[in-house]
N, C-alpha and C positions, 0 to 999 in steps of 0.2 A: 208227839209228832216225830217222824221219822225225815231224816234228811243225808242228802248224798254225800254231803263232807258240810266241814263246820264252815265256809264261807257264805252257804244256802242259807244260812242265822241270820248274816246282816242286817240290821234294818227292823222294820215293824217294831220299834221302841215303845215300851207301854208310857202314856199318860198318865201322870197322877195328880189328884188335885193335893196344895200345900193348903196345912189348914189352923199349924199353931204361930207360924212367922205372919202370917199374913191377916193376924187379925185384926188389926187398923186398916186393911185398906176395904173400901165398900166393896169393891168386884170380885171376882172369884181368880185367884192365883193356881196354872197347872205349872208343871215342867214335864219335858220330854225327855224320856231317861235315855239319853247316848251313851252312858256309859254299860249300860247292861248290854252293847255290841258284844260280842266274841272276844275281840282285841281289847276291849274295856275302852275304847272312846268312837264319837263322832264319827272320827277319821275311819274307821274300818271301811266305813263306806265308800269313799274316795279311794284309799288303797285299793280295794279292790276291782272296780270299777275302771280307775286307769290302768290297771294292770290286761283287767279283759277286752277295754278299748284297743288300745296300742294291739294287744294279740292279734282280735280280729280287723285289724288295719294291715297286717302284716310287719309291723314294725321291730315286733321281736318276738321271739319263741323258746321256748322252755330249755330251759340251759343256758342261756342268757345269761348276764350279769346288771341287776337296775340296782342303781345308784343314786338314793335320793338326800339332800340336805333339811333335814324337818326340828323341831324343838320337840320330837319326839313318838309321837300321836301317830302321825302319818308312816313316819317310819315300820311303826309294829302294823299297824294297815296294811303297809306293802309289804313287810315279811310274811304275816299270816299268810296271805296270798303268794309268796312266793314258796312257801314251805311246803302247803298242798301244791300247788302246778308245777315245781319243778324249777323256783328260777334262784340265782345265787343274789343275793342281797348284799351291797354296800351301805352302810347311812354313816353320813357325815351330820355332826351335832356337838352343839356350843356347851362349854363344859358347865354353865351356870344349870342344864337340866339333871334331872334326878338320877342317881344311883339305880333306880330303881325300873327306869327306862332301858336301861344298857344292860341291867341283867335281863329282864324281858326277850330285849332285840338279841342279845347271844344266844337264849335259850330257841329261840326261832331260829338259831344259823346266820345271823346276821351279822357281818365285820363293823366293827364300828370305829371310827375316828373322830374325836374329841377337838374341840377348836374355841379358840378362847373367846370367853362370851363378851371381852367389852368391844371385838374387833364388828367393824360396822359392815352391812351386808356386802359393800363395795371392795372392801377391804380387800387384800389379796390373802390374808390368813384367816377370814372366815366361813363359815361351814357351806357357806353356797360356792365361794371360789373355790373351795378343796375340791368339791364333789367335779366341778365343771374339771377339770385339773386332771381328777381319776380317769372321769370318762373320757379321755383324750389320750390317756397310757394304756386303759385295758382294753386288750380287743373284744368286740361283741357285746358292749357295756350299753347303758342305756340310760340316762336322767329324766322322768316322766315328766317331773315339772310340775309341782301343785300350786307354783305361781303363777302359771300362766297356761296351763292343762286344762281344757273346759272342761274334761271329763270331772273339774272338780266342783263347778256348780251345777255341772248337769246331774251325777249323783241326787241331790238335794232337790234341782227343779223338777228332776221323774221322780223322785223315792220319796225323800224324807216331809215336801211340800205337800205332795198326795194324800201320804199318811197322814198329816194333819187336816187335810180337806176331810178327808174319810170319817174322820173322827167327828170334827167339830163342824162341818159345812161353813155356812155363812154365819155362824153363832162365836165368830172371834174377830177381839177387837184388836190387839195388840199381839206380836210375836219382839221378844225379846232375846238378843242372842249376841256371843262376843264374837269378835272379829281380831281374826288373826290372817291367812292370808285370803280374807273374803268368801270363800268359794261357800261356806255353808250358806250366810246371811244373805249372798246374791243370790246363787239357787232359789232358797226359799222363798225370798221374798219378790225376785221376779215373779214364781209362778205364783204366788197368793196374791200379787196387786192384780194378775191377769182377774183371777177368779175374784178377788172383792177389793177391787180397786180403792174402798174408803179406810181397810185396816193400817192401821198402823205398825212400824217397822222400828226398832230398838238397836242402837248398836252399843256396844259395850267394850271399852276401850284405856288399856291402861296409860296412869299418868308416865309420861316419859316415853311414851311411842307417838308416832303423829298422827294415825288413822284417821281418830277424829278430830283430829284438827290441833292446831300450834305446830311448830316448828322446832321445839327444845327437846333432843334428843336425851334422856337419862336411865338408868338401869333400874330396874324393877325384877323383883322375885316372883310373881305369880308368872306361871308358863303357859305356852301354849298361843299367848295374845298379843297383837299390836307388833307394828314394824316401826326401823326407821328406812322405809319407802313403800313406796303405796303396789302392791304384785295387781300385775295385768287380769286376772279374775276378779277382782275385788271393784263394784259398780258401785259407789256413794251414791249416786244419783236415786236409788235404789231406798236408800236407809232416809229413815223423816227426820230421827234426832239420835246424834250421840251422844250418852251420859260415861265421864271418865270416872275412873274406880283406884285406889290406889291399894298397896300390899295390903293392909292390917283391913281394910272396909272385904276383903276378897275372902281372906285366911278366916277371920273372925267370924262372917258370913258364913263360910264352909263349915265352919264346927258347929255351929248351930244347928245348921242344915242335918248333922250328922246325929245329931244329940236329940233333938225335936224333934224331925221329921222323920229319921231311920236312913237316909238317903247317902251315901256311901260314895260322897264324888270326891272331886279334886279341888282346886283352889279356885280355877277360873272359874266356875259352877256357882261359888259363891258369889264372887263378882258379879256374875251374871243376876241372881237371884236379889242382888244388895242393889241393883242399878233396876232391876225392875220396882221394886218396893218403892221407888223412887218418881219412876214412870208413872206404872199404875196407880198413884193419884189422882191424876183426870179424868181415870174412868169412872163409871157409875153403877149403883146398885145393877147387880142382875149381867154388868158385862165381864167380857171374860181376855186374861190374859194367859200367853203361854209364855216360860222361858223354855231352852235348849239348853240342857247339863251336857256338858261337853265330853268329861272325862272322869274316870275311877279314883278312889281312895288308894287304891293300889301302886299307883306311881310316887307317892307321896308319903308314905309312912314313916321316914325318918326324918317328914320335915312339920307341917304345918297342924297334925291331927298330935303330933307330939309337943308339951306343954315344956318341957326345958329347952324344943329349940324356938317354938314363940316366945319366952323369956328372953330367951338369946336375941332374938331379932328386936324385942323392945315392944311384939303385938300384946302380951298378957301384961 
């Protein structure tokens, strides 16, 4: 197929059924590949999306300066999109994410500034007050907001929801997915309870953030997931059950995933995959669950698919 430029990619994630991790459970296990995006995650979708919103609202225009705070994902989303249309990209991000993220977002033109990851969102030195900060000294600058941006579950409720209506109709029971600032899990899962109101809704949620519940703030290595405070896109009301996931249950998952299945993700992917295995129990012969692989192998190669630095952290 021919396409106008690489953003026309986004989206239409192929389905694949999982067939060697999934052999104890009776139902059948797919996942949605986000990471085969263009950007290599989820996020492409939203990056791009807010970027074409805001345009056509008249909010900003090519030449611009967007400035966003992300743990990563989101970021290379909104450079892609910024690199074809024309706009100058800031991202502010906690130094706990990968090496591997910030060469990415350079190689897209993207300025990047580092902010310590144990400072808490509120904090005046972490990566959401920098950004608010920037956009207050550069003129013409612009913070989209993927916390509070609806263009970030509406993404997922026109796109990513569809595509799995398309696929599987009423023949799904369960969607399993992590949550980090909401916008996927709400999207999808508003419009699939529209369309089959009795499926069931998974949230996946690392120990030490509050998402899904508690109150004890602590630091975790898998990226991408869980706050400590809840962003304006993010509708709990939405999700039926959250299952917490911790580093080694995530990492350990991921290499499997990689080594069995061929499947070439990142760390929360496995989280996600390790919390469904868990889920889908209560299904039954014949019913079917999906997870959402969030993100690439790509962002992560000198951490968790490498076996001296799981020694180092204590997962092998």
């Amino acid at each position: 197929m021919i396409y106008d430029n690489i953003l026309a990619t986004i989206g239409n994630t192929p389905v694949v059924r999982i067939n060697r991790i999934s052999r104890e459970l009776e139902c059948e296990l797919y996942v949605k590949c986000e990471f085969l995006n263009p950007g290599g995650s989820v996020k492409d979708r939203i990056g791009y999306k807010m970027v074409v919103d805001a345009e056509e609202a008249g909010l900003i225009k090519p030449g611009d300066t967007l400035i966003e705070p992300t743990s990563g994902n989101t970021g290379i989303g909104i450079a892609l999109a910024g690199a074809v249309l024309g706009y100058q990209v800031i991202i502010t991000m906690p130094l706990k994410m990968s090496h591997e993220k910030q060469v990415v977002l350079e190689s897209l033109g993207a300025k990047i500034y580092r902010t310590p990851s144990e400072a808490a969102s509120s904090d005046p030195d972490s990566h959401i007050s920098l950004a608010k900060r920037l956009q207050q000294e550069i003129p013409n600058s612009h913070i989209l907001d993927q916390y509070g941006n609806h263009s970030n579950p509406d993404a997922h409720y026109y796109g990513t929801a569809q595509e799995i209506i398309d696929d599987f109709g009423m023949d799904l029971h369960m969607v399993v997915a992590t949550v980090g600032t909401g916008g996927t899990i709400t999207g999808i899962a508003k419009r699939l309870k529209e369309y089959n109101p009795l499926i069931k809704i998974i949230g996946v949620d690392p120990e030490g953030s509050i998402l899904g519940g508690g109150t004890v703030v602590l630091p975790y290595l898998v990226e991408g997931i869980g706050y400590d405070f809840f962003p304006d896109v993010l509708d709990n009301t939405l999700i039926d059950t959250y299952i917490k996931i911790n580093d080694k249950n995530a990492f350990v998952m991921a290499r499997r995933l990689i080594r069995e299945e061929g499947l070439l993700i990142g760390g929360s992917s496995g989280g996600a995959v390790w919390a469904a295995l868990q889920a889908a129990k209560s299904l039954k012969k014949g019913q079917k669950c999906l997870v959402i692989l969030p993100d690439s192998i790509r962002n992560y190669l000198t951490k968790f698919p490498d076996d001296v630095w799981m020694k180092e952290h204590g997962f092998l």
